[in-house]
PDB file with SEQRES, HELIX, SHEET and CRYST1 records, atoms N, CA, C and O in Angstrom:
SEQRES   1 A   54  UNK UNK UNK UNK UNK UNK UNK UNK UNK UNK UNK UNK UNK          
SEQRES   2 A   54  UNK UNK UNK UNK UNK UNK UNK UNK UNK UNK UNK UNK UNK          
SEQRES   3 A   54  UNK UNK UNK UNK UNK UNK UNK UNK UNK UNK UNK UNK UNK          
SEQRES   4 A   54  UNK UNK UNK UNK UNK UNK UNK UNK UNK UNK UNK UNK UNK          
SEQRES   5 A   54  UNK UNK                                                      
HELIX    1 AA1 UNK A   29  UNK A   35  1                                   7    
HELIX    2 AA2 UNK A   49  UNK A   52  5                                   4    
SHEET    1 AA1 2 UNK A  15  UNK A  17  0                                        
SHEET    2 AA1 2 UNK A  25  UNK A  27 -1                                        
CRYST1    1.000    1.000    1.000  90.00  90.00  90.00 P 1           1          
ATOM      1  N   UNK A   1     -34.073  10.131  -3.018  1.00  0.00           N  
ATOM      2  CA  UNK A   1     -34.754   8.843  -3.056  1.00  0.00           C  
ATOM      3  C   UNK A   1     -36.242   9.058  -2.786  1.00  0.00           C  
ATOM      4  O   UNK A   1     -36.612  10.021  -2.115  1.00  0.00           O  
ATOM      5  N   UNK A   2     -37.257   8.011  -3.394  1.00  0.00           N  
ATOM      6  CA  UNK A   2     -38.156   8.041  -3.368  1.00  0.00           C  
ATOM      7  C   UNK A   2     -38.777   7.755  -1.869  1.00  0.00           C  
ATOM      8  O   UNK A   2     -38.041   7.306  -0.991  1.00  0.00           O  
ATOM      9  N   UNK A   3     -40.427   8.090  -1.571  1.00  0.00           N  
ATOM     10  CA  UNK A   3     -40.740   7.198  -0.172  1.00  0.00           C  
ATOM     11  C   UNK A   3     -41.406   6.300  -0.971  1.00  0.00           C  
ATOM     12  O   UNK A   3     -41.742   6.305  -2.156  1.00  0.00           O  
ATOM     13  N   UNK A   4     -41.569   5.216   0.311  1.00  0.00           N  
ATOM     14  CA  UNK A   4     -42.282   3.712  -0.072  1.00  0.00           C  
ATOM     15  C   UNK A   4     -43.793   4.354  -0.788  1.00  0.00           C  
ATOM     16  O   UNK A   4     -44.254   5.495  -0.742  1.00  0.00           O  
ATOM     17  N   UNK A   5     -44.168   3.454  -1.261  1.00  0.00           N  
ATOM     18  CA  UNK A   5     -45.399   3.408  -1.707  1.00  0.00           C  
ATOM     19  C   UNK A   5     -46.786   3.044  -1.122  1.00  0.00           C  
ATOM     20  O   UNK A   5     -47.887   3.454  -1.490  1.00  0.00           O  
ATOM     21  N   UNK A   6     -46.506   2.256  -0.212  1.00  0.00           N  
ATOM     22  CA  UNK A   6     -47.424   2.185   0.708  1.00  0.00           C  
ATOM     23  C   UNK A   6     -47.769   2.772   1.504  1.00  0.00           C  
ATOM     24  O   UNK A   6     -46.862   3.334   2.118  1.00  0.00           O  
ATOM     25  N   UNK A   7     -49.470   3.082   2.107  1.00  0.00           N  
ATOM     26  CA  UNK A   7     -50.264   4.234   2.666  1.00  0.00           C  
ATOM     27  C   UNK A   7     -49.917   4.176   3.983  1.00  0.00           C  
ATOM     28  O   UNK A   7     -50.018   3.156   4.664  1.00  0.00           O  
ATOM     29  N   UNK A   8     -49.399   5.525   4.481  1.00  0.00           N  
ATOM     30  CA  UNK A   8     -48.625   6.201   5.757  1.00  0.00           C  
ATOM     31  C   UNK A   8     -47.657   5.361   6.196  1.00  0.00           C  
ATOM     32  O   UNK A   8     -47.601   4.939   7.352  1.00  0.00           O  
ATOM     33  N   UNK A   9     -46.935   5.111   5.380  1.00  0.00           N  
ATOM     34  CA  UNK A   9     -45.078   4.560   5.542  1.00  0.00           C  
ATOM     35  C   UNK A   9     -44.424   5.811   4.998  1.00  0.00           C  
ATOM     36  O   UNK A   9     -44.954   6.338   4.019  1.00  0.00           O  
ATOM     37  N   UNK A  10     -43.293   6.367   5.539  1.00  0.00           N  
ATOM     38  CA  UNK A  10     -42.819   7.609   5.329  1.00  0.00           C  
ATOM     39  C   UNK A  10     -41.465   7.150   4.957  1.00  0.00           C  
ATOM     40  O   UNK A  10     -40.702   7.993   4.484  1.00  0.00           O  
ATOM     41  N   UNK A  11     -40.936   5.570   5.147  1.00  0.00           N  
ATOM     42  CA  UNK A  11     -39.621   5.289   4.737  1.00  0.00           C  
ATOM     43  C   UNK A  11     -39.374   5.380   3.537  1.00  0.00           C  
ATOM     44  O   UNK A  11     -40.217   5.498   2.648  1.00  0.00           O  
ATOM     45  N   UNK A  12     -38.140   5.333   3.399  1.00  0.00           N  
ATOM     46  CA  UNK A  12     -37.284   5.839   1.710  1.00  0.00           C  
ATOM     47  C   UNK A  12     -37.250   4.147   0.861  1.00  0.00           C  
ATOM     48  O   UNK A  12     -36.614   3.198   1.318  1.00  0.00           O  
ATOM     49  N   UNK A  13     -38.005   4.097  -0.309  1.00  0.00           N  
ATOM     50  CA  UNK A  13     -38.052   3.260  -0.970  1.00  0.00           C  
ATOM     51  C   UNK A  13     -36.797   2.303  -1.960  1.00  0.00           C  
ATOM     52  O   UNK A  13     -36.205   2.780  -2.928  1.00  0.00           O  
ATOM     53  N   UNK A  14     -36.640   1.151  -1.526  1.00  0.00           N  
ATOM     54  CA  UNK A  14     -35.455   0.678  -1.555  1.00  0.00           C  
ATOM     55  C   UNK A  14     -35.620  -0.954  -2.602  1.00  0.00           C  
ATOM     56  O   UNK A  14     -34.732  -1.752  -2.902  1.00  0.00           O  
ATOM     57  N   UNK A  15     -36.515  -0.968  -2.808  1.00  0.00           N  
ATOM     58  CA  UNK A  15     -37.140  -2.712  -3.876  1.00  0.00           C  
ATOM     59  C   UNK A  15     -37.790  -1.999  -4.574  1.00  0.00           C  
ATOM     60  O   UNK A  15     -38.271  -1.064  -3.935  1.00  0.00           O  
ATOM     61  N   UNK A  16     -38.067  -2.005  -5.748  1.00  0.00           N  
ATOM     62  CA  UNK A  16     -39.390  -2.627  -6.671  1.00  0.00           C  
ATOM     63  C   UNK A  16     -39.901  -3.807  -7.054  1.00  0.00           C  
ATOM     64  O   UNK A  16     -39.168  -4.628  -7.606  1.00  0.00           O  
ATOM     65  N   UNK A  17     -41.245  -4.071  -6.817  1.00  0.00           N  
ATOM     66  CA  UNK A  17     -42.138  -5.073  -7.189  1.00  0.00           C  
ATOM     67  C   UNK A  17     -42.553  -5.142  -8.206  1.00  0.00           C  
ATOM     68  O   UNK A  17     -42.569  -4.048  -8.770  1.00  0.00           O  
ATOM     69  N   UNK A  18     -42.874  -5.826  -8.690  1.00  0.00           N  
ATOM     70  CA  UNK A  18     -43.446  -6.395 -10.032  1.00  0.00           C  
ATOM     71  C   UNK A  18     -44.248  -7.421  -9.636  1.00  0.00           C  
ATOM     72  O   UNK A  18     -43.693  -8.459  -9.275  1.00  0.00           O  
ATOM     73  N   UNK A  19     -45.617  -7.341  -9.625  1.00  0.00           N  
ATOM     74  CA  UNK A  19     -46.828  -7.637  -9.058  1.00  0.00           C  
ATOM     75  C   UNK A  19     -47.679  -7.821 -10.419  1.00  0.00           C  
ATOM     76  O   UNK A  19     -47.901  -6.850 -11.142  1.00  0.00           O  
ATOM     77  N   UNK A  20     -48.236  -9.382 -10.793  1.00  0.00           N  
ATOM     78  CA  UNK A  20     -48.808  -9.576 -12.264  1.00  0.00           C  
ATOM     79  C   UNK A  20     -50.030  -9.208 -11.758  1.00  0.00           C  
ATOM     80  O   UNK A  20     -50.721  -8.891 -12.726  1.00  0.00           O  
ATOM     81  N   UNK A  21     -50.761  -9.065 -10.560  1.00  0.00           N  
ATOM     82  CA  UNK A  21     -52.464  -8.664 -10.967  1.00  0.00           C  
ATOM     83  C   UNK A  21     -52.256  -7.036 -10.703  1.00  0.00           C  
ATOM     84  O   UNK A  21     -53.275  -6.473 -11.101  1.00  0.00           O  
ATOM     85  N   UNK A  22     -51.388  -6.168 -10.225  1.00  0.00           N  
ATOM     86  CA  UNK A  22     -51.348  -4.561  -9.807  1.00  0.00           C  
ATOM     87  C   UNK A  22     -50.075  -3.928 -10.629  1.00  0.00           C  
ATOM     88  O   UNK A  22     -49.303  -4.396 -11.466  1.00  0.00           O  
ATOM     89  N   UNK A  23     -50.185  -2.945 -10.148  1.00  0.00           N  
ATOM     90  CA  UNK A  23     -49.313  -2.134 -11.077  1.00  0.00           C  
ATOM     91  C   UNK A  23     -48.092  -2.475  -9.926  1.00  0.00           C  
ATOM     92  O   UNK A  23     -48.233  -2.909  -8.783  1.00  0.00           O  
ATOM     93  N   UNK A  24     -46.732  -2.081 -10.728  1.00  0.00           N  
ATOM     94  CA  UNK A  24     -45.650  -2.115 -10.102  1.00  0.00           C  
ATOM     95  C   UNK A  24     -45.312  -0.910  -9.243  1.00  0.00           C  
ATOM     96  O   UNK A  24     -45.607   0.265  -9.459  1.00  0.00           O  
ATOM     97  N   UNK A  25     -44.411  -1.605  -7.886  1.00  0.00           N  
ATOM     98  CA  UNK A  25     -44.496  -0.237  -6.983  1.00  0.00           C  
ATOM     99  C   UNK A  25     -43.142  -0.283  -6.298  1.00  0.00           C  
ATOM    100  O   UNK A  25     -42.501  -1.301  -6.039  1.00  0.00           O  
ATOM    101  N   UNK A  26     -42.840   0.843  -6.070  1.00  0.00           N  
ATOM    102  CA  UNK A  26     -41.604   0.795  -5.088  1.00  0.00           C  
ATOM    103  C   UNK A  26     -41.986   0.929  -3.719  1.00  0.00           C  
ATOM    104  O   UNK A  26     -42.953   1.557  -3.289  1.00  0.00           O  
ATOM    105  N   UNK A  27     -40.838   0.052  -2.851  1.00  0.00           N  
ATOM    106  CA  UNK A  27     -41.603   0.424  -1.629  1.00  0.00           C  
ATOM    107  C   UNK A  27     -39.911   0.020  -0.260  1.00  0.00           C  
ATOM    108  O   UNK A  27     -38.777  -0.426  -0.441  1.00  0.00           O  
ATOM    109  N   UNK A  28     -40.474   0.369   0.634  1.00  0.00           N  
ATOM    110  CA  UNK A  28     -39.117   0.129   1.713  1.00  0.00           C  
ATOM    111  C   UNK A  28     -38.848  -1.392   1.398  1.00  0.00           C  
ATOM    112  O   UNK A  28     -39.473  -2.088   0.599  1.00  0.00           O  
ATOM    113  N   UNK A  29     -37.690  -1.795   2.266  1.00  0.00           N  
ATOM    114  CA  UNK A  29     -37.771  -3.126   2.797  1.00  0.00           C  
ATOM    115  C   UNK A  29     -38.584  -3.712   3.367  1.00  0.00           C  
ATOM    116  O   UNK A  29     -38.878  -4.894   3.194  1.00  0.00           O  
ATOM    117  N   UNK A  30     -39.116  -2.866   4.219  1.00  0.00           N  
ATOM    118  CA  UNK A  30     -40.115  -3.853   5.271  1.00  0.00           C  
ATOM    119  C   UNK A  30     -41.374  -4.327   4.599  1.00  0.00           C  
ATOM    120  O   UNK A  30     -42.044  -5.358   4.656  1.00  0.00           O  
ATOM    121  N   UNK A  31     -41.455  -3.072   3.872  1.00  0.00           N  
ATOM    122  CA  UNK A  31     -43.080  -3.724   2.947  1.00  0.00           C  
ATOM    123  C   UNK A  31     -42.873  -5.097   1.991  1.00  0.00           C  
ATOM    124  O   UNK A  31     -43.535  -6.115   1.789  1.00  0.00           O  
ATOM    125  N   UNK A  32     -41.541  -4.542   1.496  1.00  0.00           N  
ATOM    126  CA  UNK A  32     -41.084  -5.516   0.475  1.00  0.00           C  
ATOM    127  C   UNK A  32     -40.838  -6.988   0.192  1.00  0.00           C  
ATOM    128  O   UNK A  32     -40.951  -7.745  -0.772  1.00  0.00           O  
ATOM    129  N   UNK A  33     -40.320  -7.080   1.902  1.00  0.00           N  
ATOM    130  CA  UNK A  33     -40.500  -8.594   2.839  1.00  0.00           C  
ATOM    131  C   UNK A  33     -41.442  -9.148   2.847  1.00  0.00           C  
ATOM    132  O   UNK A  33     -41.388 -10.337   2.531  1.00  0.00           O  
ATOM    133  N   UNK A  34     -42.686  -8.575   3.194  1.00  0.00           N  
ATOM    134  CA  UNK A  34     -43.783  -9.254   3.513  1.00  0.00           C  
ATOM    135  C   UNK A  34     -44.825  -9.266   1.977  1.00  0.00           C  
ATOM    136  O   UNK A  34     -45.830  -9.972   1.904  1.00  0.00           O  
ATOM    137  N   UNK A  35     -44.420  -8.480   0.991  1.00  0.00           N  
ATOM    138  CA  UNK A  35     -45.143  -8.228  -0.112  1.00  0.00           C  
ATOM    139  C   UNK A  35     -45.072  -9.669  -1.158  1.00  0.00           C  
ATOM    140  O   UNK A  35     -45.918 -10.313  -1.777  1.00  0.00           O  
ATOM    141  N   UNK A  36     -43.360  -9.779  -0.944  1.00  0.00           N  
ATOM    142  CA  UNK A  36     -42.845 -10.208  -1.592  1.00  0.00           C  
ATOM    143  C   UNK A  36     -43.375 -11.947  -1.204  1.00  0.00           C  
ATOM    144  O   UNK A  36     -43.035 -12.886  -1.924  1.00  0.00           O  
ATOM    145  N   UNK A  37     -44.094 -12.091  -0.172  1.00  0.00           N  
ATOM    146  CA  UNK A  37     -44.211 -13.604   0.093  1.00  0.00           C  
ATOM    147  C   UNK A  37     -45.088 -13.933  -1.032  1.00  0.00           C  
ATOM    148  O   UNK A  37     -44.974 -15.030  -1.580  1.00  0.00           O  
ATOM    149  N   UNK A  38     -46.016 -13.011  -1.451  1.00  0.00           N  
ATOM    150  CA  UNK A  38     -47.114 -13.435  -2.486  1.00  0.00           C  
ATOM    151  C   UNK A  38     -46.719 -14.560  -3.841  1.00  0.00           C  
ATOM    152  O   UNK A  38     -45.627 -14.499  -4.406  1.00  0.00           O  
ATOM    153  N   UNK A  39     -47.639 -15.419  -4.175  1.00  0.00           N  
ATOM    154  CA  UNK A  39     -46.929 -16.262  -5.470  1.00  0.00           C  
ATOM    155  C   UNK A  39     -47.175 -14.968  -6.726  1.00  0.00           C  
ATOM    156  O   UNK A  39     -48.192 -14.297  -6.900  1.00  0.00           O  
ATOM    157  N   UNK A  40     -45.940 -14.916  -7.444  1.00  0.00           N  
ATOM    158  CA  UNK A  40     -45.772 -14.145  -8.484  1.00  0.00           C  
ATOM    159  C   UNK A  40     -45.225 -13.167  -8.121  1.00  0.00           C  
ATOM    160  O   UNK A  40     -44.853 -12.506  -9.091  1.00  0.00           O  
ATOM    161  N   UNK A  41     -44.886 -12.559  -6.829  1.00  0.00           N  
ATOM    162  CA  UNK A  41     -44.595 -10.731  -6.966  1.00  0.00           C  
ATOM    163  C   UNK A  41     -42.897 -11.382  -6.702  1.00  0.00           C  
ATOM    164  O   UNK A  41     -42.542 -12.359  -6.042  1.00  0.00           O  
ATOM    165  N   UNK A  42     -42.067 -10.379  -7.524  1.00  0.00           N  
ATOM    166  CA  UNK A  42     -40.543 -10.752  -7.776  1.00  0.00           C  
ATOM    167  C   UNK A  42     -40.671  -8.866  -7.734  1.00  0.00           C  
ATOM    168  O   UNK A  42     -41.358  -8.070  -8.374  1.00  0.00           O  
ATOM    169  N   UNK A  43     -39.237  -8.652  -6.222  1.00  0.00           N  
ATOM    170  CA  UNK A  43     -38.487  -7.833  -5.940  1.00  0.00           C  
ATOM    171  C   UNK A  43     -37.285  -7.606  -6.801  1.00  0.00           C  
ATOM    172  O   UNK A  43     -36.676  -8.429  -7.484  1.00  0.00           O  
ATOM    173  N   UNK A  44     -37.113  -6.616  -6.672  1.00  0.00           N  
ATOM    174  CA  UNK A  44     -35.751  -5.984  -7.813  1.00  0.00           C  
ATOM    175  C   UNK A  44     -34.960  -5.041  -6.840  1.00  0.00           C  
ATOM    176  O   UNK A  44     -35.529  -3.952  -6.910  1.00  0.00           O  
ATOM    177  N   UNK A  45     -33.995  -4.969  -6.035  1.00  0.00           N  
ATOM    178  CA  UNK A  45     -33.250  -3.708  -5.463  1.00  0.00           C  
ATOM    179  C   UNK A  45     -33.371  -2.968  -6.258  1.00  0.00           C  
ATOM    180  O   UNK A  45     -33.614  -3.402  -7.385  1.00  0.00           O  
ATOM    181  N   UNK A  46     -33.265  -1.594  -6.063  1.00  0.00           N  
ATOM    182  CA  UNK A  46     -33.294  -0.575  -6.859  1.00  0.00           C  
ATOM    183  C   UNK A  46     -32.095   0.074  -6.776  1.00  0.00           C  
ATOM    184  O   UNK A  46     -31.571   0.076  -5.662  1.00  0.00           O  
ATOM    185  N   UNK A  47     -31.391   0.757  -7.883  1.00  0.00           N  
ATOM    186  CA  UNK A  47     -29.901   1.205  -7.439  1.00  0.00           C  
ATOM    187  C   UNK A  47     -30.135   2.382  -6.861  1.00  0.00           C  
ATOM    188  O   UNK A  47     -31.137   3.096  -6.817  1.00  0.00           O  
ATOM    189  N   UNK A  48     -28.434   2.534  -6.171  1.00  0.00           N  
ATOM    190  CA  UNK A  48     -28.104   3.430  -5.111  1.00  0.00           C  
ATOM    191  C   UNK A  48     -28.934   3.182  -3.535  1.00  0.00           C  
ATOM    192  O   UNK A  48     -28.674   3.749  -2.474  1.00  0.00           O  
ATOM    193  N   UNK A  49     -29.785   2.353  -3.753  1.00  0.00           N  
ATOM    194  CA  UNK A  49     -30.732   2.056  -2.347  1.00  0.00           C  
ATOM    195  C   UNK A  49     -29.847   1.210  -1.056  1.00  0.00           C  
ATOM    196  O   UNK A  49     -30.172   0.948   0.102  1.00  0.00           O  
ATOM    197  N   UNK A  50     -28.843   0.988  -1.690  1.00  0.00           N  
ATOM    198  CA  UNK A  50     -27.803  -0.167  -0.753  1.00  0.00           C  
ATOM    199  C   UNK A  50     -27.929   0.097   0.725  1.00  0.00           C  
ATOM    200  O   UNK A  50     -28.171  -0.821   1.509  1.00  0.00           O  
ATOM    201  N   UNK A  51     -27.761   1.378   1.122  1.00  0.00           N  
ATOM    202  CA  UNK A  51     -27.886   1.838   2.327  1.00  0.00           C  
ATOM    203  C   UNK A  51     -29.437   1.695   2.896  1.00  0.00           C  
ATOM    204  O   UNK A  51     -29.582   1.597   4.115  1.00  0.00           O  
ATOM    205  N   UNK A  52     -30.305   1.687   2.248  1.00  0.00           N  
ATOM    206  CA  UNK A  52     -31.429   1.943   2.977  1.00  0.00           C  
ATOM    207  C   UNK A  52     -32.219   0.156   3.311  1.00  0.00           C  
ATOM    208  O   UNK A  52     -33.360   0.026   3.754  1.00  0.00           O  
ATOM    209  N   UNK A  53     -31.056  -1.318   2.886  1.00  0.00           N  
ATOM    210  CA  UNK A  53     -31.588  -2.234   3.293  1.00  0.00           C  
ATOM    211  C   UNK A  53     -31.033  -2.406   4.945  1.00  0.00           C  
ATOM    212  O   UNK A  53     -29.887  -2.557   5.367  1.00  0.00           O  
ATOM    213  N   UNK A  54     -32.005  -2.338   5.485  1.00  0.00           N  
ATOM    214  CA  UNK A  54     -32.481  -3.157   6.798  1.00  0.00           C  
ATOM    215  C   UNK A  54     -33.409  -3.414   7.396  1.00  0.00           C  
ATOM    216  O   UNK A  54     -33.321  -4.116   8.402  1.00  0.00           O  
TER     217      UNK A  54                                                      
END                                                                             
């Protein structure tokens, strides 16, 4: 599995974003939570990641 995408997070990447003004990114849960409040950015689980939501 991948790590998150975001700068010095070392967790294993578990959503992808789809973000209309940035490029799309994978990233943990935790980023993903708070990323995801933005209007427009829509999360996607990513497969096999099942284990790594909490």
């Amino acid at each position: 599995m991948a790590e998150c995408s975001q700068d010095g997070c070392e967790n294993v990447a578990a959503v992808r974003l789809y973000i209309p003004w940035d490029a799309d990114r994978d990233v943990c849960t935790a980023h993903g939570r708070a990323l995801v409040q933005q209007d427009g950015v829509v999360a996607e689980p990513l497969d096999g990641a099942e284990k790594d939501w909490s």
